[in-house]
N, C-alpha and C positions, 0 to 999 in steps of 0.2 A: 303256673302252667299257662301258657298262650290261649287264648280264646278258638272255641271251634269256630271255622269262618271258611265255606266254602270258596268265596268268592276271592281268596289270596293267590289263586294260581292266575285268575285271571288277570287282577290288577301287576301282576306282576308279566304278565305276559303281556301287556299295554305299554307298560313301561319299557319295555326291552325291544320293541317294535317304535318305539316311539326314538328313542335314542340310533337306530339301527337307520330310522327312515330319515333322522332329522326333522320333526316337525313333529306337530300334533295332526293336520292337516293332510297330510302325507298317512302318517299310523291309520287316522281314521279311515280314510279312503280302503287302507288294506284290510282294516278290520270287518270293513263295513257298517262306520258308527260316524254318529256327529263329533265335530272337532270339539263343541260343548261338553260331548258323553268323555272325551276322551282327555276332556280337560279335568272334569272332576271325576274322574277313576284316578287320576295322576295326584290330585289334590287329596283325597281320599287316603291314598295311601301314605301320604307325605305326613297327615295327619295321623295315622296308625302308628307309621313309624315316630314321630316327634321329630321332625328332621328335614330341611330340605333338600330334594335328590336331585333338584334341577333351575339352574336361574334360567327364568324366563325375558326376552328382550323381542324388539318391535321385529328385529333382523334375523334372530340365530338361539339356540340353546344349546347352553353350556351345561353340565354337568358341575356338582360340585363337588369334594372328595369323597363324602359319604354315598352322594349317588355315583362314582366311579366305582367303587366298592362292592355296592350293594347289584350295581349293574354287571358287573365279572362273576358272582355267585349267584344270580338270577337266570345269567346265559347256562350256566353248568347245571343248575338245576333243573329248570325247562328241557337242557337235554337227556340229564340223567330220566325224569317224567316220560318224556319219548320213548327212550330205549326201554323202559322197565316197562311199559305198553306193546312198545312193539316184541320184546321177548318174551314177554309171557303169551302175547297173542301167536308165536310162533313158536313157541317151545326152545326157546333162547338161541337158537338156530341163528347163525351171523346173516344179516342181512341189511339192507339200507347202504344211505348214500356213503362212504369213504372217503376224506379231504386227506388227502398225502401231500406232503410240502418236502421236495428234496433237493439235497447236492445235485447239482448239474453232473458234474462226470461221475458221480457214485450211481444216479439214479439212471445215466444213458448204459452205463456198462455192468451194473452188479444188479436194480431193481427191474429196469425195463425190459430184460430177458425174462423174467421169474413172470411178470404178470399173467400170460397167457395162461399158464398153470392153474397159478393163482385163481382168477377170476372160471375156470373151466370146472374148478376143487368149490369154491363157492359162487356158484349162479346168482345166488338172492343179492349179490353185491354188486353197485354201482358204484365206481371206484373215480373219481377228480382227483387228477395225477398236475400239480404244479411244481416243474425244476427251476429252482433259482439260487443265486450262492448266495444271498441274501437275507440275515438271519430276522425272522417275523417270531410277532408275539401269536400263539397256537391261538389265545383266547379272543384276539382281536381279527383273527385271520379267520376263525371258526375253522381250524386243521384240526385232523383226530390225531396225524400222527407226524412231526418233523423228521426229517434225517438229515444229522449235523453232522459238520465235518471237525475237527479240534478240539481245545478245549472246552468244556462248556462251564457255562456261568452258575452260580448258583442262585436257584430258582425254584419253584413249587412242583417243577417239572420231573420226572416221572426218566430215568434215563437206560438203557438197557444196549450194550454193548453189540454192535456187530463186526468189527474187524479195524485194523489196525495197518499204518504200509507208514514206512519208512519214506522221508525227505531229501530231495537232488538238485543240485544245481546241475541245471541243463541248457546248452546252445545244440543249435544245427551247424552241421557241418559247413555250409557258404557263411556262417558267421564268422566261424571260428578261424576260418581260412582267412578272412578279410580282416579279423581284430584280434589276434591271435587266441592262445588259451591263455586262460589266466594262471601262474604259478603257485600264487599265495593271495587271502584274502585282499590285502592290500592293492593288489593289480586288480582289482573289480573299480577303482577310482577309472580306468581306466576304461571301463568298457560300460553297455550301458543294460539297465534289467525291465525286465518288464514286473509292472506292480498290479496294484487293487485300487478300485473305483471305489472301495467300502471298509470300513476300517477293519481290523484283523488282532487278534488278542497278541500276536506274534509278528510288528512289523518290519521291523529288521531283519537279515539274514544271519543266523547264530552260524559263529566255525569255535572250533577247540583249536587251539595252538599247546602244546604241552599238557599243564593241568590248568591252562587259564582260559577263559569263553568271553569272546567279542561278538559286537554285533556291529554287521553294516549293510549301510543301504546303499546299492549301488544309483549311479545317474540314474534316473527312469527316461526312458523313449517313448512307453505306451503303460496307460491302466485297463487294464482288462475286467469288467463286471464276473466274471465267474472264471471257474479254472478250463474250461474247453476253450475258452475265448485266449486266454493266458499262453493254454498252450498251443493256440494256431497259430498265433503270433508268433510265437517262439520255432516254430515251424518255420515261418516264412524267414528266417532269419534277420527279424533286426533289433535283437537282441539276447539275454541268456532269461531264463525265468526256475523258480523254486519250487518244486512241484511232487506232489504224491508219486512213488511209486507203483501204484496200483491202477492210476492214469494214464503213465506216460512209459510201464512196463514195453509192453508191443513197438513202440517206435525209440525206444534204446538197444532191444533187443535185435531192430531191423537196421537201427544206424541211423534213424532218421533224427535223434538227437542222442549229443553225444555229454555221459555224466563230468562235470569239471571239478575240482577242490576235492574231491573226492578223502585225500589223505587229511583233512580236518572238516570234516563235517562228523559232528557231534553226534550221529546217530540217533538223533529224534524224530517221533512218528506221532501221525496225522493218525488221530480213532473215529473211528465211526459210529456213531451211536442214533439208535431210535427212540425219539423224547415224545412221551405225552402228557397229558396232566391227571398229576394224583397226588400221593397215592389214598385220599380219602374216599374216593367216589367211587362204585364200583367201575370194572373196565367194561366199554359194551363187547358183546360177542363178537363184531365185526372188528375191532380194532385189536382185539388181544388175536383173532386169528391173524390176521396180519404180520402182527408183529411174531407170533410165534412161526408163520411161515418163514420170514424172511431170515428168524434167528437158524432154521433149521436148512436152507436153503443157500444161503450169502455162503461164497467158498471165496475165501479175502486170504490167503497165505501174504506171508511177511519174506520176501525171499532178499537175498544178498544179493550184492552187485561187488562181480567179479572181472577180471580183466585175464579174456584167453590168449593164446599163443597169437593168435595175428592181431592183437590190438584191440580188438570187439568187446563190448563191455558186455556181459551175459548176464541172467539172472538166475543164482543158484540157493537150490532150497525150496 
């Protein structure tokens, strides 16, 4: 059995200040301790563990494996310490600050309506809301809760389903007028697509042709960092772009882009999911309300795209 040792939350909480700040110098300053005190609290522990968690140089510190390691379950537990303080001091009552990391057009159109409620339902929360299509590590980023769009990776991460929308190739109409439509995958050599600034589990554009699935990339014109930017672009017409239906529903529906390939596109959908980290640690109250709100709340239907009597592509379902 481990030794009783008061003094392990501390040393440990020096450590994780010190790597967070870059320096010893820096930590001590925030601690308010000498950069000596804060040398041998670091050296101290280094020695408990049998191990070194940090090389030290004139210029910078590095981290070695076991102190990356020990620094990623240091962070989780200092905050699980927090929350089990702060809800027992509140009768587990959700409260405290919320770091939310999301999809750009999920979290403009399906999360950032719901907040008002949200935060009116729980008061005690302070909610930091950052959209980016850009997939971050929760534990590096210190997020309680990501909201990814595709597939996800397999990871320690915690994942929990919100809604699903099917996949389009889509131009505006001055595009299509100027480069015509395209018939069959193969006339996409011909015309040009709008891409990603960021790499994608899925970079090709998948079609079905009978029982057989190809993938192609069209020329690109423009990379777009997230899907709102992908589909301004694709607005402005100068180019086709590959896009969630649950995005770009409302301006197919009004004609301001019009679905192409439509008779081989493979019918594959974009999920949406709310990722945290677990599932060993308890969840705090603030993030499980969250996510239980958003599960109970997110109204994401999967609808068809149809083609009516005057040509208008509609969505049915």
């Amino acid at each position: 059995m481990a030794r009783f040792d008061l003094n392990r939350s501390a040393e440990m909480e020096v450590f994780v200040r010190v790597v967070d700040l870059g320096g010893f110098t820096q930590a001590a300053r925030k601690l308010r301790l000498t950069p000596s005190g804060v040398s041998k609290l670091i050296s101290r522990l280094e020695t408990r563990l049998g191990t070194r968690l940090i090389n030290r140089t004139t210029r910078k510190l590095t981290l070695t494996e076991e102190g990356r390691a020990f620094y990623e379950r240091a962070v989780r537990i200092l905050a699980e310490m927090e929350e089990a303080e702060r809800e027992a001091a509140s009768g587990a009552a959700p409260r405290g600050r919320l770091t939310v990391n999301c999809n750009i057009p999920f979290g403009m159109l399906h999360v950032m309506p719901l907040l008002p409620r949200f935060l009116e339902q729980h008061p005690e929360i302070t909610l930091d809301l950052v959209l980016t299509d850009t997939l971050i590590d929760l534990m590096q980023e210190r997020a309680d809760v990501a909201i990814r769009a595709g597939p996800l990776r397999a990871s320690r991460l915690v994942a929990r389903k919100l809604g699903t929308s099917r996949m389009v190739v889509v131009g505006a109409p001055n595009y299509l007028a100027r480069s015509g439509t395209p018939k069959s995958p193969a006339d996409l050599a011909d015309h040009r697509g709008i891409g990603w600034t960021f790499p994608r589990s899925i970079r090709a554009w998948p079609f079905k042709r009978g029982d057989h699935a190809e993938e192609i990339v069209p020329p690109p014109v423009a990379r777009a960092s997230d899907g709102e930017a992908a589909r301004r672009l694709c607005l402005g017409g100068i180019g086709l772009a590959r896009l969630a239906v649950f995005h770009i529903g409302p301006d197919i529906e009004a004609g301001r882009l019009i679905p192409v390939l439509q008779n081989y596109n493979p019918g594959d959908r974009e999920d949406i999911h709310a990722v945290y980290v677990g599932p060993t640690a308890p969840l705090p109250a603030r993030v499980r309300a969250f996510i239980d709100f958003l599960a109970e709340h997110v109204r994401m239907s999967d609808p068809a795209l149809k083609r009516a009597g005057d040509g208008r592509w509609k969505l049915v379902g």
